[in-house]
C-alpha positions in Angstrom: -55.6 62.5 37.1 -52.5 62.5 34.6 -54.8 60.6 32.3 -57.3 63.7 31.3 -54.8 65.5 29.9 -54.2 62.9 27.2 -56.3 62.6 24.2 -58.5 59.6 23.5 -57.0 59.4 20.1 -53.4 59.4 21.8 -55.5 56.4 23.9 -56.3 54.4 20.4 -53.1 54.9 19.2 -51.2 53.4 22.1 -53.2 50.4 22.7 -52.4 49.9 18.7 -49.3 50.0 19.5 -49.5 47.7 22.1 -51.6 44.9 20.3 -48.8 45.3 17.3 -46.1 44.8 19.4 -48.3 41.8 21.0 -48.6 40.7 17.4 -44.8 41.0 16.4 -43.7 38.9 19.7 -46.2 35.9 18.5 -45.3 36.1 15.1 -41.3 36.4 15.4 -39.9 32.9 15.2 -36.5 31.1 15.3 -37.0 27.5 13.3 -33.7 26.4 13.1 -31.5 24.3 10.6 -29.7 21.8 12.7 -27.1 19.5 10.7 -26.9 16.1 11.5 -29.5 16.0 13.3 -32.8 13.4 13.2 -35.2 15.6 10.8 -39.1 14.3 11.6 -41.2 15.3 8.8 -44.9 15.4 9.0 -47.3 13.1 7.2 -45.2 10.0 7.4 -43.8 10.6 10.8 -40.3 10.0 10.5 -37.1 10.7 9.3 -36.8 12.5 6.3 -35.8 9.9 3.3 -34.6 12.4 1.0 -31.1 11.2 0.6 -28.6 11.8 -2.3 -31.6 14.3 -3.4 -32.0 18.2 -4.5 -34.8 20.7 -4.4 -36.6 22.8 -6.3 -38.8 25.9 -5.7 -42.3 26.3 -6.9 -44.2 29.3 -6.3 -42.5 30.3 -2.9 -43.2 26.0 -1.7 -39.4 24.2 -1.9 -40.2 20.4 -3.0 -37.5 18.2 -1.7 -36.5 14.9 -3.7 -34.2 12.2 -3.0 -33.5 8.5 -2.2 -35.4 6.5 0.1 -33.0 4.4 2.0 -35.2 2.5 5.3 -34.4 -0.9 3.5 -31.4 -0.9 2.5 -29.2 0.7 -0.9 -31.7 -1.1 -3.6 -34.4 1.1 -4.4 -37.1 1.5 -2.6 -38.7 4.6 -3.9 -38.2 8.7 -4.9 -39.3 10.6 -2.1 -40.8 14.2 -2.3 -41.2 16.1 0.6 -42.9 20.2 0.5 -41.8 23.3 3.0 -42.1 27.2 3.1 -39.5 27.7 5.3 -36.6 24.7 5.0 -37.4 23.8 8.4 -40.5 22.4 8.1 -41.0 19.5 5.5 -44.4 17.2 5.0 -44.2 14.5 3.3 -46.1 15.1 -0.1 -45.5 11.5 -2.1 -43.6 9.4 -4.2 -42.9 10.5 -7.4 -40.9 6.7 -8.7 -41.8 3.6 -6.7 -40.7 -0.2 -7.1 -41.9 -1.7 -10.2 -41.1 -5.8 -10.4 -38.6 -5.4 -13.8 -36.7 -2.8 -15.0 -34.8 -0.2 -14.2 -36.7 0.6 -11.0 -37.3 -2.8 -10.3 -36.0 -4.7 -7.4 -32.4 -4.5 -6.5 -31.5 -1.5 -8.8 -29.8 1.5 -8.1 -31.6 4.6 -8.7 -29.5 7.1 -6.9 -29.3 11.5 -7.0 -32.7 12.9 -8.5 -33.1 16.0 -9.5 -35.5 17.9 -10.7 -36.2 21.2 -13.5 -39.1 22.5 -15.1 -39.3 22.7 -18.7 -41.0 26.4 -19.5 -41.7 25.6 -22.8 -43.4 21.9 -22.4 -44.6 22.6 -19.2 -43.2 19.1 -17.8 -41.3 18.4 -14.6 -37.6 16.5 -15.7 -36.3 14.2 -13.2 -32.7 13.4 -13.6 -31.2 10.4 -11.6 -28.1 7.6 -11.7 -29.5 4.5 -13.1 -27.2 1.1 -12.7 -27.2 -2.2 -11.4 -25.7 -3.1 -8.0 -22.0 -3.9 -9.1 -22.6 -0.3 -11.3 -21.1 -1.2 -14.6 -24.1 0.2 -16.4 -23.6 3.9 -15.6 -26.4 5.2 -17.3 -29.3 8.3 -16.3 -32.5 7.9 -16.6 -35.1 10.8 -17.4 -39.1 10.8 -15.8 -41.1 13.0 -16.3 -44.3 14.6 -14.9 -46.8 17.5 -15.0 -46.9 18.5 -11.5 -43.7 18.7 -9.9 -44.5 15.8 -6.6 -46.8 13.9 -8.9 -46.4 10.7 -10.4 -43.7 10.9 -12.6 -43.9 8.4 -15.9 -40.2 7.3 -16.8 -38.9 7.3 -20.2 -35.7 4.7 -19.9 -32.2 5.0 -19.2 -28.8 5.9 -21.4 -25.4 6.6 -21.4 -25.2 10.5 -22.4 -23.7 10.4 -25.8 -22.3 7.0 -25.1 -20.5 8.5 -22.1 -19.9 6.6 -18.6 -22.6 8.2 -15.8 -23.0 7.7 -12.3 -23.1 10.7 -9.8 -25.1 13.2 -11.3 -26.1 16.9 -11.1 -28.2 19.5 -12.9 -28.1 22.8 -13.6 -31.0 25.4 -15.2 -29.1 28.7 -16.3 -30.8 31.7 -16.6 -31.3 31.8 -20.2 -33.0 28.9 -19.7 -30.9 26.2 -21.0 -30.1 23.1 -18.7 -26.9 20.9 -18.4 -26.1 17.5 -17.0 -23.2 17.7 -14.3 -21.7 13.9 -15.0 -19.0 11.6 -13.4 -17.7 9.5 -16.2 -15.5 7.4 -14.5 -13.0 6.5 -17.5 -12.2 10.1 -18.4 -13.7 12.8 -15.5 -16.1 15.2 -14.5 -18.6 16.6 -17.5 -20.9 19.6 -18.4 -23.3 18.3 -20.7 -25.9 20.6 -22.1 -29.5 19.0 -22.5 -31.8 19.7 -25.8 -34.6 22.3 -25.6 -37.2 19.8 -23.9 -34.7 18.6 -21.0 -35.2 15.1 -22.1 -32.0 14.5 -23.8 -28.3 15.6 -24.0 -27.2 17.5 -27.4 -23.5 18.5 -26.8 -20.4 17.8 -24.4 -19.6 21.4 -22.9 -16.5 20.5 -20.6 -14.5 17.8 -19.6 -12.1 17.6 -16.6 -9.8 15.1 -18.0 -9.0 12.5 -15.4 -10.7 13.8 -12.5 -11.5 11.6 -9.8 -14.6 13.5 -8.2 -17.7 13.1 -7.9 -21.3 14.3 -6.9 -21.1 17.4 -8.5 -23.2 20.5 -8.1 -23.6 24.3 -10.2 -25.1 27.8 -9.1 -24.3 31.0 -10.9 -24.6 33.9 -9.0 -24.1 37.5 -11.3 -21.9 36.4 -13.9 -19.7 33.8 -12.3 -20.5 30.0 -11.8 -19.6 28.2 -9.1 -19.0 24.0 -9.8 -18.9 21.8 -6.6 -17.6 18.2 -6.0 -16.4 15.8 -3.6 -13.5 13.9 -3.8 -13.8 9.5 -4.7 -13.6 8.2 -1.0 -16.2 5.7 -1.2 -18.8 6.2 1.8 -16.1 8.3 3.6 -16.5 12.0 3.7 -13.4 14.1 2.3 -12.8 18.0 1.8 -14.9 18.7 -0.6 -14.0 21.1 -3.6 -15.0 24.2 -5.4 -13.9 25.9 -8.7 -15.4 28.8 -10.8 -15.6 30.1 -14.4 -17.5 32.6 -16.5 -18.2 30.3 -19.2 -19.6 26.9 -18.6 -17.2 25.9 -21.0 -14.4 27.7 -19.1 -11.6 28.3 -18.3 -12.1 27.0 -14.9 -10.1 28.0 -12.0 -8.2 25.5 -9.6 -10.1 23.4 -7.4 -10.0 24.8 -3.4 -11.5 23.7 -0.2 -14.9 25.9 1.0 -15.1 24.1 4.1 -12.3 24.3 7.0 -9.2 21.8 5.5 -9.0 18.2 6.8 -12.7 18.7 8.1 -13.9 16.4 5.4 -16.8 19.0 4.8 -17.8 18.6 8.4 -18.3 15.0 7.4 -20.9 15.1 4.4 -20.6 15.0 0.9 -22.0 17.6 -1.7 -25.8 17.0 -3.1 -27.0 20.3 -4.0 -26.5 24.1 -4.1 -29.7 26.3 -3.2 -29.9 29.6 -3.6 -32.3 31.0 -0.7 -33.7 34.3 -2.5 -31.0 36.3 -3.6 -29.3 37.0 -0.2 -28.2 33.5 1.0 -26.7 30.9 -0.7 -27.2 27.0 1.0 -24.8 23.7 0.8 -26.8 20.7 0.9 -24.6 17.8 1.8 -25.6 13.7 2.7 -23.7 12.8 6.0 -23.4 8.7 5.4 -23.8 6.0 7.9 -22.9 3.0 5.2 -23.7 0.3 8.0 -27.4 1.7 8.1 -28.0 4.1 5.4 -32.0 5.1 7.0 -30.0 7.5 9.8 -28.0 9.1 7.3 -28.4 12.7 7.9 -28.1 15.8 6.0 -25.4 19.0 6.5 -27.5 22.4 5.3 -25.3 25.4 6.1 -24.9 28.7 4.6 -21.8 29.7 2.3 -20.2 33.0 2.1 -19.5 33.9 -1.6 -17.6 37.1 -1.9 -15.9 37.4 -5.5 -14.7 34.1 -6.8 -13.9 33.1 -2.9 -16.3 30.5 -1.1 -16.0 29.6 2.5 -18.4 27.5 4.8 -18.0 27.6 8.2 -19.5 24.6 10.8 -22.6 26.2 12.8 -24.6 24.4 14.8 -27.7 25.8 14.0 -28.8 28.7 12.0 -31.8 30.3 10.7 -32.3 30.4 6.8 -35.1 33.1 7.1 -37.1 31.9 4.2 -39.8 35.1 4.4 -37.7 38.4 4.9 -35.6 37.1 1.6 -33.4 34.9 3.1 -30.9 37.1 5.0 -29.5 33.9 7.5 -29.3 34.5 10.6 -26.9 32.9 13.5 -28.9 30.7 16.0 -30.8 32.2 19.2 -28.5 31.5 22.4 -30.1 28.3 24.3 -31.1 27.1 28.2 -30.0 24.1 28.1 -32.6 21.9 31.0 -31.7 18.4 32.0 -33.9 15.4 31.9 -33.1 14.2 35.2 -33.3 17.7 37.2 -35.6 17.1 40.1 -38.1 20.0 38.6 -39.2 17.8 36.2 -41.8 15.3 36.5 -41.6 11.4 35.9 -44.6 9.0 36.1 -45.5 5.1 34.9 -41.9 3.9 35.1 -39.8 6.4 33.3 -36.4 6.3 35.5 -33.1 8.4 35.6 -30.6 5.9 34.4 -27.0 6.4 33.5 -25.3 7.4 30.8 -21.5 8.3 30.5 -21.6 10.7 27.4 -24.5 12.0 28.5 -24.0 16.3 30.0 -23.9 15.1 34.0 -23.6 11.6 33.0 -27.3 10.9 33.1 -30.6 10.7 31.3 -34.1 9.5 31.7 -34.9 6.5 30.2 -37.6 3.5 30.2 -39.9 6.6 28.6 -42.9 4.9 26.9 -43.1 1.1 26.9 -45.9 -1.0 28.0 -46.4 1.3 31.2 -46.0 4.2 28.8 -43.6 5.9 31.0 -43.5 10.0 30.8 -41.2 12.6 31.0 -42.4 15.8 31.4 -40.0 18.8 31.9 -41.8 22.0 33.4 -40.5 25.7 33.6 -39.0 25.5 30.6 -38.4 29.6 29.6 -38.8 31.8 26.5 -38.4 34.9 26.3 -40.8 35.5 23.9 -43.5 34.1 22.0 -42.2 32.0 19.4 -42.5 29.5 17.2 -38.7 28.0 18.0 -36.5 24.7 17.2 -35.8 22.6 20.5 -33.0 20.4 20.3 -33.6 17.2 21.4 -30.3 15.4 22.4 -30.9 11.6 22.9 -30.2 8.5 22.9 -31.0 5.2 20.6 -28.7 2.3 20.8 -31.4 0.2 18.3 -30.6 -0.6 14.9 -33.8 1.2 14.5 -35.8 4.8 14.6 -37.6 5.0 17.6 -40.6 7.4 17.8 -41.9 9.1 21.1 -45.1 11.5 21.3 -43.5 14.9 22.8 -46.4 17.6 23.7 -45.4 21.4 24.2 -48.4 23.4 26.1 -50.5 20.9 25.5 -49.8 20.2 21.1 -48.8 16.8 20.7 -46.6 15.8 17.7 -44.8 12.5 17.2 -40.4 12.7 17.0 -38.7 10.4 15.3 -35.0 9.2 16.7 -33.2 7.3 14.3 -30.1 5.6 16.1 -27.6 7.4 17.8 -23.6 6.6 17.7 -23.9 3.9 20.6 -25.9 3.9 23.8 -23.9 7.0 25.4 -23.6 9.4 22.8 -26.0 11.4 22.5 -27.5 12.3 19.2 -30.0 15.1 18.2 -33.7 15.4 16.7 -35.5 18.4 16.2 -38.4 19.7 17.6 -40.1 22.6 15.8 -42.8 24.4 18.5 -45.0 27.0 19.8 -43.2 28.3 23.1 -45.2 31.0 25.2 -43.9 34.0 26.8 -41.9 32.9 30.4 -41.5 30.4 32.4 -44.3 28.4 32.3 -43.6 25.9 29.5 -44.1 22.3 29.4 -42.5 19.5 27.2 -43.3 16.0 28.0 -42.5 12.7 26.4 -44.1 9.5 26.0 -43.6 6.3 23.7 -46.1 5.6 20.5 -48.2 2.4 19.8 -46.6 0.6 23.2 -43.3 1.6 22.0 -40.3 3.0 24.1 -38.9 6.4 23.2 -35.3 7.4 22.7 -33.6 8.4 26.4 -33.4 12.1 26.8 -30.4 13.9 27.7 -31.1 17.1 28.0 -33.0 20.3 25.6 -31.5 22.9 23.9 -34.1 25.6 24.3 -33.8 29.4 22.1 -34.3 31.5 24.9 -35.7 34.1 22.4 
């Protein structure tokens, strides 16, 4: 046979081959960055409340902080949430809770944390707006902690050298040095340089005179800094604006629009700038809902910097990449199955109702409940085996999240839903799996606790 003439070491070599191939299918994965979508994070089980909020990497793990909003606009609490990949978050703690007086005491506004470490003392700084609810104080405040999701201890609130401050930013150069990014109100948009510990401002660096923007955000990439900012349109979103200099303290060029104009920034408003290793370059914007702040949702997309030019274009998803140095990457095309398709299965009560927004103008709903009805969609195909981002697009005409236990090949993991435009709009959540090779996927839903789930449309499947 063909097979003697063929050397056993020829033999070992090909079945490594084959188990490394085996290996790179299994490890190759898509997780996804979808904007505006419901973002479940692990350990608390629900949304992510990281509103307003900016992150920070440590050691290869990005910790995410930002405002807790599922009561309201008083505060509730700093959140801190932990991920590898941006994809991925788990909720880790709260680094400021409630106290009963004070500035973090009930009905305040603690609003925009962010967060730099301190080389020299070691300490985590925490940078937020601190102000009453008509916000006529317009002060920071300044915590501070030795581990960077820890308890922070806070150190009181000012106005930086007897400035107005409410939307804030910060900004770590490379030499080290830190600045406060600063809307005062009566005269502008500042640079403020902190002392050596963080804890403190020393000097005003620059001033936009009469500026009437707000939430503003630095990176430097090479030589050049690039300042964001959002226009004053109260909860509305605007188009957004970016300007750049080679000196903090200028000149600065014109302000421009980096997303499409009259998009309003694909309706969000500027947080944070990451930079993702030292290929990509990530927006981080709040998308508002103002009559129930909770399902606000967050815009993540990559920008293209090229020069002293900045453009961000609207993707629906995309792939950040986090572990080959994140190169982004466009999202994998999708199947796209349908709740009601008669090759699914449905069981204790879950029915195909109607739904006019819905794709075909239908979805399965009654999932959950006190019969714990179940959706289960089968043959759902990869092409490979992954570990992928379904998109989940739903429905949730409460005022309130709804949760629903969704097991892939037999992994259960609970889904948050927070609530969707109106009853026939469908909204999305994301749903980070294992998918196997083929067409012999499952992905079935059921309520939690005696609760009903949101009504599925349809999922958005990577078919690689």
């Amino acid at each position: 046979m063909a097979m003697d003439f063929i050397s056993s070491k020829t033999v070992v070599m090909f079945k490594i081959f084959v188990v490394a191939l085996g290996f790179a299918q299994i490890a190759l994965a898509s997780l996804q960055v979808i904007s505006g979508a419901t973002w479940t994070a692990s350990g608390k089980n629900q949304h992510v409340q990281a509103h307003g909020g900016g992150i920070i990497n440590v050691g290869g793990t990005y910790y995410w902080v930002g405002e807790n909003k599922l009561g309201g606009s008083a505060f509730q609490s700093i959140n801190c949430y932990s991920s590898t990949d941006l994809v991925r978050w788990t909720f880790v703690g709260t680094p400021l809770t409630l106290q009963s007086s004070g500035d973090l005491g009930p009905n305040r506004v603690v609003e925009r944390p962010k967060i730099i470490h301190n080389a020299s003392t070691g300490q985590y700084v925490m940078w937020m707006h601190i102000d009453n609810p008509s916000y006529s104080e317009a002060k920071v405040g300044v915590a501070t902690s030795s581990s960077v999701c820890g308890t922070y201890t806070y150190r009181g609130s000012f106005q930086p050298n007897g400035q107005q401050s409410r939307d804030i930013g910060l900004f770590q150069d490379t030499d080290g040095s830190a600045y406060l990014l600063t809307e005062d109100r009566a005269n502008g948009v500042r640079i403020v340089r902190l002392s050596n510990d963080y804890l403190s401002v020393s000097s005003n660096v620059y001033l936009w005179s009469n500026l009437r923007y707000e939430a503003p955000a630095i990176i430097k990439r090479g030589s050049t800094y690039y300042m964001f900012a959002s226009q004053q349109s109260g909860w509305s979103a605007n188009d957004n604006k970016y300007c750049t200099a080679t000196s903090l303290s200028g000149p600065w060029s014109a302000w421009a629009n980096f997303a499409d104009s009259g998009s309003n920034t694909y309706n969000s408003q500027t947080t944070f700038i990451l930079p993702i290793g030292s290929n990509t370059v990530m927006y981080m914007g709040d998308r508002w809902l103002s009559s129930n702040l909770m399902a606000s949702t967050y815009v993540w997309l990559p920008l293209t910097i090229s020069g002293t030019s900045v453009h961000m274009s609207n993707l629906v998803n995309w792939i950040p990449n986090v572990s080959s140095g994140g190169a982004w990457t466009n999202g994998p095309t999708e199947t796209t199955p349908e709740a009601e398709s008669s090759a699914n299965s449905l069981a204790s009560g879950a029915s195909v109702i109607s739904c006019s927004g819905c794709s075909g103008t239908k979805a399965v709903g009654n999932i959950g409940g006190s019969s714990n009805g179940k959706l289960t969609f089968n043959g759902v195909s990869s092409s490979a085996s992954t570990l992928t981002t379904i998109r989940i697009k739903y429905e949730n005409g409460d005022s309130a999240q709804r949760y629903g236990k969704v097991t892939v090949n037999g992994a259960s993991q609970t889904i948050a839903f927070v609530p969707s435009a109106d009853g026939n709009t469908p909204g999305s959540s994301t749903l980070h799996v294992q998918l196997n090779s083929g067409s012999g996927n499952t992905v079935a839903f059921e309520g939690v606790n005696g609760g009903y789930a949101a009504d599925v449309d349809r999922l958005m499947v990577p078919t690689t």
